[in-house]
C-alpha positions in Angstrom: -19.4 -15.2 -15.0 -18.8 -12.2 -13.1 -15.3 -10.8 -13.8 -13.6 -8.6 -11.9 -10.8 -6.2 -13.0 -7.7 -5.4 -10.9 -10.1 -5.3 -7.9 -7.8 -4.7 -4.7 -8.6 -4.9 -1.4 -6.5 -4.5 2.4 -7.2 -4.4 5.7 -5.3 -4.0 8.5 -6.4 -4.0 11.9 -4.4 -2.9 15.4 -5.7 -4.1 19.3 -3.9 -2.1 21.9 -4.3 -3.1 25.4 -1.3 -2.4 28.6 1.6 0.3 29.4 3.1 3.3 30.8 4.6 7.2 30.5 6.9 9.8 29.1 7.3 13.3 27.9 6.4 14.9 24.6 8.6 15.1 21.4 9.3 18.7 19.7 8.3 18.7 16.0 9.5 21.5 14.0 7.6 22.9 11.0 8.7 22.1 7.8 8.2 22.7 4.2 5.3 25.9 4.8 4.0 25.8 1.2 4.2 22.1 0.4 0.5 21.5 -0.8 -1.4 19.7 1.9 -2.5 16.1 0.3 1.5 16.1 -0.9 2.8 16.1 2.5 1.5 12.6 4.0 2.2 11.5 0.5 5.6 11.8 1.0 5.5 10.4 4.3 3.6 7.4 2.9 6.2 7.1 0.7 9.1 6.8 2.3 7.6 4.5 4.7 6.3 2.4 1.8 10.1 2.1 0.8 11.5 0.8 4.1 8.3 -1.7 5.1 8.5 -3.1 1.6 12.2 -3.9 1.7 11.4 -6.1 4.7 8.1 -7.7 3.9 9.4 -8.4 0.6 12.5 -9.9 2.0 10.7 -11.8 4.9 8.9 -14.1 2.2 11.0 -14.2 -0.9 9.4 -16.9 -3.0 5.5 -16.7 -2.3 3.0 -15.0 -4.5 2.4 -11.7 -2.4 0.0 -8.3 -2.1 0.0 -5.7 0.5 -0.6 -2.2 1.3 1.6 0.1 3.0 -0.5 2.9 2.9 -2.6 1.0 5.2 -0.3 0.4 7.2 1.1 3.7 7.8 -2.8 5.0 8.3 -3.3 3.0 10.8 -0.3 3.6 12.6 -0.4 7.2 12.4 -3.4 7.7 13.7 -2.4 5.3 16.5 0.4 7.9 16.9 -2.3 10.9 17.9 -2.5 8.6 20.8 1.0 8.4 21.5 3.6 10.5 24.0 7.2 10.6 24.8 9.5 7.8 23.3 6.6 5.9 21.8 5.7 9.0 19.6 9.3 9.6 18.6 9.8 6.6 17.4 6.8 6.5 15.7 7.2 9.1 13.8 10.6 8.7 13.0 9.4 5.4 11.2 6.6 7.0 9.7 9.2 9.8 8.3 6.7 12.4 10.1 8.5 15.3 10.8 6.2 18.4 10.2 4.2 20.3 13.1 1.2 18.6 14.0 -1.2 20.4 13.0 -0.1 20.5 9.5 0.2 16.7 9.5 -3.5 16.8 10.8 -4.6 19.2 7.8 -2.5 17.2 5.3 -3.9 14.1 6.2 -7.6 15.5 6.2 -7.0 16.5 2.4 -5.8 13.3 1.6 -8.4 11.4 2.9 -10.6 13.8 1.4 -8.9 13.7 -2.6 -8.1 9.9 -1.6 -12.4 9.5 -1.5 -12.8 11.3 -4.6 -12.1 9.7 -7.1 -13.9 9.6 -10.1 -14.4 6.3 -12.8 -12.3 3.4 -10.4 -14.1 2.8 -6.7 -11.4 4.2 -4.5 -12.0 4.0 -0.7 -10.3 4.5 2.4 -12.3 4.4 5.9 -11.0 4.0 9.4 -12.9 2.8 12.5 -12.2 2.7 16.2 -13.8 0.1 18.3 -13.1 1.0 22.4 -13.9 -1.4 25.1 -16.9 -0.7 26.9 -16.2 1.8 30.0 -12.7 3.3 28.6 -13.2 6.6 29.1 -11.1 8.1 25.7 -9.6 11.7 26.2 -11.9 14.1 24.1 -8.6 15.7 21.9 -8.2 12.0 20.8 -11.5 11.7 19.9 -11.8 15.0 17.8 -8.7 14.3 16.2 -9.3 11.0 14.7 -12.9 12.4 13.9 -11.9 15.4 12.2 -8.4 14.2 10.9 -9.2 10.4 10.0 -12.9 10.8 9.8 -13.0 7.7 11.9 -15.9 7.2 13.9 -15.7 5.5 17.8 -18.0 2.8 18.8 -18.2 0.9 22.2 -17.6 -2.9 22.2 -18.1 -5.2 24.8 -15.0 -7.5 24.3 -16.0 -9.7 26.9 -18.3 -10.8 24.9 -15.8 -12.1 21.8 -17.8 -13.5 19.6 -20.4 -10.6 19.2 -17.3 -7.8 18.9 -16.1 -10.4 16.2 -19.4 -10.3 14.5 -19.5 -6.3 14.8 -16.0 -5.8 13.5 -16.2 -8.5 10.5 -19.4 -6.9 9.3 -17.6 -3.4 9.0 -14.7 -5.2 6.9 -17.0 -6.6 4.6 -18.7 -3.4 3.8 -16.0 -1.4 3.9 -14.3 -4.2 0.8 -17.8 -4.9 -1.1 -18.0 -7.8 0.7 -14.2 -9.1 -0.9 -13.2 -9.6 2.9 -15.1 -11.9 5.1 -14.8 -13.5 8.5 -11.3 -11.8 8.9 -11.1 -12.2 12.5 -12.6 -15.1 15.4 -13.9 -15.0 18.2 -10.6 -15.3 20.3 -8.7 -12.8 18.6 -10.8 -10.5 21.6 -10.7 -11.2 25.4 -11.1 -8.8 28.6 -7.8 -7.4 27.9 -8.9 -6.0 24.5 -9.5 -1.9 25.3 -9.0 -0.8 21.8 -9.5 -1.9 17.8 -8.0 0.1 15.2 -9.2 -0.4 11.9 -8.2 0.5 8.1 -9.4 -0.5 5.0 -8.4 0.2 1.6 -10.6 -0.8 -1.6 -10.1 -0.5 -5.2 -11.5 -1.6 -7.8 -11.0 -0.4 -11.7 -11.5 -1.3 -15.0 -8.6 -0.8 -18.2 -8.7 1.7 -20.0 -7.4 -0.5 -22.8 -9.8 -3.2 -22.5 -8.4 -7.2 -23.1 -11.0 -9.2 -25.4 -12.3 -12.1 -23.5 -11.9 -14.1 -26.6 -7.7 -13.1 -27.0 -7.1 -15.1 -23.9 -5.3 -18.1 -24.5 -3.3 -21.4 -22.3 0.4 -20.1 -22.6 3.2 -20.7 -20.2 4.6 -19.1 -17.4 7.4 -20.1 -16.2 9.0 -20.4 -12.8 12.2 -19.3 -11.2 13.4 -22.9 -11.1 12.4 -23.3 -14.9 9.5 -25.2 -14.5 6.8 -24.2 -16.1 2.5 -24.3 -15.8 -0.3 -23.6 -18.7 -2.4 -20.4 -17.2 -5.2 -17.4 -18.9 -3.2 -15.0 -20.6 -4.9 -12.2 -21.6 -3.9 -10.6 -24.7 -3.8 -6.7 -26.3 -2.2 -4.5 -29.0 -2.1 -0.9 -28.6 -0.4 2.1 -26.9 1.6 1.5 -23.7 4.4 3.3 -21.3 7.4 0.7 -21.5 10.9 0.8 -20.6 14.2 -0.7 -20.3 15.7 0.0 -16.9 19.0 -1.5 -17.0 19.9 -0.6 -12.9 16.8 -2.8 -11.7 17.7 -5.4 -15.2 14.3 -5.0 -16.2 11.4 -3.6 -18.6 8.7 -2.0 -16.8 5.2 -1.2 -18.5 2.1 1.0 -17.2 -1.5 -0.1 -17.3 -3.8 2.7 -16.9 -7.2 2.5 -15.2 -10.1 4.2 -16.6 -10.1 8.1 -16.0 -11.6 11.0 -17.2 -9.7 13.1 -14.7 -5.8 12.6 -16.1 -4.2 14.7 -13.4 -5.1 12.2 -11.0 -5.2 8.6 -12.5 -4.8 5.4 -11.3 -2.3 2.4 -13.0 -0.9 -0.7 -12.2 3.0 -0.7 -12.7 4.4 -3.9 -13.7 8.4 -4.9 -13.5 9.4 -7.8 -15.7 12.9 -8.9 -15.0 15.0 -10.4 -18.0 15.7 -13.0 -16.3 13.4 -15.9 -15.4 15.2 -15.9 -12.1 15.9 -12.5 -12.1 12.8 -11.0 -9.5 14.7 -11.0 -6.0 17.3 -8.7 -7.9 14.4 -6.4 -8.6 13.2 -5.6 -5.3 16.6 -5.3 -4.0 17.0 -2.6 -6.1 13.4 -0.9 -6.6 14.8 1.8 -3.8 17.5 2.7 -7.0 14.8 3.8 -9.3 12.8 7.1 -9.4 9.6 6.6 -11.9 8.6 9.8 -12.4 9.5 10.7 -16.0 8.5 7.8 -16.9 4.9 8.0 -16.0 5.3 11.1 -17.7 6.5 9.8 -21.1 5.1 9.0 -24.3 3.1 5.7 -25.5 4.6 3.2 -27.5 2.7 0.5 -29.7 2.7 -2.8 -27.7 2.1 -6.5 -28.3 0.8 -7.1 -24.3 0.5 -10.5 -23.0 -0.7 -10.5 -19.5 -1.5 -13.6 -17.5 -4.6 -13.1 -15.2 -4.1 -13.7 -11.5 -5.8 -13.6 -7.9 -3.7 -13.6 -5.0 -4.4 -13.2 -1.5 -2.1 -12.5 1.8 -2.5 -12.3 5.6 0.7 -10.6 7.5 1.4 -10.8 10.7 3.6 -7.5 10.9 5.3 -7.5 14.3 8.4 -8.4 13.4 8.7 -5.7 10.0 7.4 -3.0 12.4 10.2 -4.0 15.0 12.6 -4.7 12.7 12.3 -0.7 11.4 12.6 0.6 14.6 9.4 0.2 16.3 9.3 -2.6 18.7 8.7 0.0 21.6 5.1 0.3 20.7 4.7 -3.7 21.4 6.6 -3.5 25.1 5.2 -2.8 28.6 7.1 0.5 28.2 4.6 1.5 25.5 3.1 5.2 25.9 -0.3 5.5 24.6 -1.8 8.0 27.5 -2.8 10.5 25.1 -5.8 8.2 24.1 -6.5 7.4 28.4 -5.4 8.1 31.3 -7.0 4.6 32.5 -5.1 1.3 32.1 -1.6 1.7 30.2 -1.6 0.7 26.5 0.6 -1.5 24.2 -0.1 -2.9 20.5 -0.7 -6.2 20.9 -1.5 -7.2 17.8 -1.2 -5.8 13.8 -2.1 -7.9 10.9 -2.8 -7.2 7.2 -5.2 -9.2 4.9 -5.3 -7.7 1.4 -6.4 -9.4 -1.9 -6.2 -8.8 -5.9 -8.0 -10.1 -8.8 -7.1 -8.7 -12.3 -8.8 -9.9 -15.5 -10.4 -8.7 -18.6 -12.9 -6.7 -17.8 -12.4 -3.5 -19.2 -13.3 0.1 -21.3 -11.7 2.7 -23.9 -10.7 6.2 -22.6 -8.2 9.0 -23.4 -4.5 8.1 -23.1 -2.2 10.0 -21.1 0.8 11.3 -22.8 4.1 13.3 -22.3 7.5 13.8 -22.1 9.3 10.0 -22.6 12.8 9.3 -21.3 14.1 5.7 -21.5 17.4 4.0 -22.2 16.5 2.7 -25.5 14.6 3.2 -29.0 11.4 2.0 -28.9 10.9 -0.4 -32.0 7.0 0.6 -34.5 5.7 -2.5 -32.3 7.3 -4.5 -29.1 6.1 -7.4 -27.8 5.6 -7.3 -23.9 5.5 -10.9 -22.5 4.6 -11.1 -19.0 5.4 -15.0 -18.8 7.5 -15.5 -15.6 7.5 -13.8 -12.1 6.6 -10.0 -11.5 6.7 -7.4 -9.9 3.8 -4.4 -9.0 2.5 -1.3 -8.0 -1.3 0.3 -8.0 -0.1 3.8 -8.2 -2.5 6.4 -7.8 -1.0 9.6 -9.6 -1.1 13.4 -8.8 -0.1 16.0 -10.8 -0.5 19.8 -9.8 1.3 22.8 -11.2 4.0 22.7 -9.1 5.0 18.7 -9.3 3.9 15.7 -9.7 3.1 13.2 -7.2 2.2 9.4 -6.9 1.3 7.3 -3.9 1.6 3.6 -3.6 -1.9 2.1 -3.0 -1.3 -1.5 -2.8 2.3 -3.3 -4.0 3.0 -7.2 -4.8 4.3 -9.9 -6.6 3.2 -12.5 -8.7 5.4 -16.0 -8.9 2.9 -18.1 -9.6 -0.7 -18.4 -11.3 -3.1 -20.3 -9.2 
């Protein structure tokens, strides 16, 4: 059997085709001695805060996984393309407020760090696909080169089911082949001029490693009390875990493997106390700041952790419209910084992502610092994970300035198929 460990994949892909003009937006330059990487991570961020709030709330009872940080990549380098209203709003979305050109270095260095990882496979590539005969301005080119090291590649559209072929064999390498035949032939017609495409893969293995042999039938139970036998994985050792009282919850880090500690990798998980307690959760996940506790000490846990695969498709039209940028999808769209040829809208944006976690697993270092909770951790607690969930693949950064974390991938779990 070949197990895979918290293996996460997403992809999200844009088609632009049809629109119009208007006049460019004045950025001023902010926050001079922010380190580079830290700036589109706080961008990222406060996008990932507003998109997740509608997502979440747009399907409130299904098993769900997602990215915003692909979503935000994609769209801002969609917005290098952008002019007048259409960038505005755009970046007002996107919470991009700096100058340009030290959104362009900060997302080069990002990209860069993002790519570097060492001990999990962390990946982030971009792709353009341009309809055969668009003639795209040469700033846009360089920019999304340079800045997104995304590469440009002539497609004949016309010819659908070849562009489909070309396109779905980039998703599957990009995702180790986790993402097949993503799109079909008449996803592309004549009207197709442009394809946008980001993919974010993970894949990691504990660094507290489950024994295959722990895992047991136990049940989970449901928000309606029923209930279902499912794999859960069991461990004892040393664990980040709080109470947070304002969410009505216990939260508890699982690191990834890492010999670099300053920038590590963990999935996040937020039990309510209540069986029925999860849609409380996210209403309130915009409440909670988790920064000292990633930076707190271990305690001795009694982990019980049900394994899980989910995978989602999103059509995100309506999130992206319902946060303020529907302009980008009307005939009033202005894309002319990417041609001067035939006006461009976004026609289309959909996310696929997927996650597997079992397991597979190793021993490394622990991670450990200063601890502030809201109660006294007992000598040994037992952490059930038997009803729905909550979580977050964090990646974490820590410099000697501040720390900071982006959110790779976010979900929840109410059910184990």
């Amino acid at each position: 059997m070949n197990n895979r460990m918290g293996v996460m994949i997403a992809i999200i892909f844009t088609i632009l085709h049809v629109t119009t003009a208007h006049k460019i937006i004045e950025r001023s330059i902010e926050n001079e001695n922010t380190p580079a990487a830290r700036i589109i991570a706080n961008s990222v961020n406060s996008f990932s805060a507003d998109f997740n709030g509608v997502v979440f709330q747009d399907k409130p009872k299904e098993n769900l996984i997602c990215s915003s940080l692909s979503v935000a990549m994609v769209l801002m380098m969609a917005a290098y393309g952008a002019d007048g209203k259409t960038l505005e709003v755009m970046n007002k979305v996107l919470h991009v407020n700096n100058d340009e050109n030290v959104q362009k270095n900060s997302i080069q260095s990002f990209i860069s760090q993002f790519n570097a990882m060492k001990n999990v496979q962390l990946h982030l590539a971009n792709k353009i696909y341009v309809k055969s005969g668009l003639e795209i301005k040469p700033e846009f080119k360089m920019i999304t080169k340079t800045t997104f090291q995304s590469e440009i590649e002539n497609l004949n559209f016309s010819n659908s089911a070849v562009a489909c072929e070309e396109i779905n064999n980039w998703c599957e390498k990009q995702t180790n082949s986790r993402i097949k035949n993503l799109f079909q032939p008449n996803n592309f017609d004549d009207d197709t001029s442009l394809v946008l495409v980001n993919a974010v893969y993970f894949k990691g293995n504990w660094a507290r490693k489950f024994d295959v042999n722990e895992t047991k039938l136990m049940s989970f139970y449901h928000a309606d009390n029923t209930t279902k036998n499912v794999p859960m994985m069991h461990s004892v050792g040393k664990y980040r875990y709080a109470d947070f009282p304002e969410l009505g919850a216990r939260i508890i880090e699982l690191p990834y493997e890492s010999t670099d500690t300053s920038n590590a990798v963990s999935m996040i998980i937020i039990l309510p106390k209540y069986i029925n307690g999860l849609q409380t959760v996210e209403k309130n996940l915009h409440k909670v700041n988790f920064t000292h506790f990633l930076m707190g000490d271990q305690y001795e846990v009694d982990l019980f952790l049900p394994k899980f695969k989910i995978e989602s498709k999103i059509d995100l039209k309506v999130p992206l419209s319902t946060l303020g940028m529907e302009e980008i999808f009307g005939n009033n769209a202005n894309f002319t910084r990417i041609t001067s040829q035939p006006p461009l809208k976004v026609s289309k944006i959909i996310q696929k992502a997927f996650i597997e976690v079992n397991e597979e697993g190793s021993e490394a270092a622990a991670v450990t610092g200063l601890q502030i909770s809201t109660f006294s951790m007992p000598i040994r607690s037992e952490f059930r994970i038997d009803h729905p969930f909550y979580y977050y693949i964090l990646k974490q950064h820590v410099d000697d300035e501040d720390d900071t974390g982006i959110i790779l991938f976010q979900g929840r779990c109410v059910d184990i198929e």
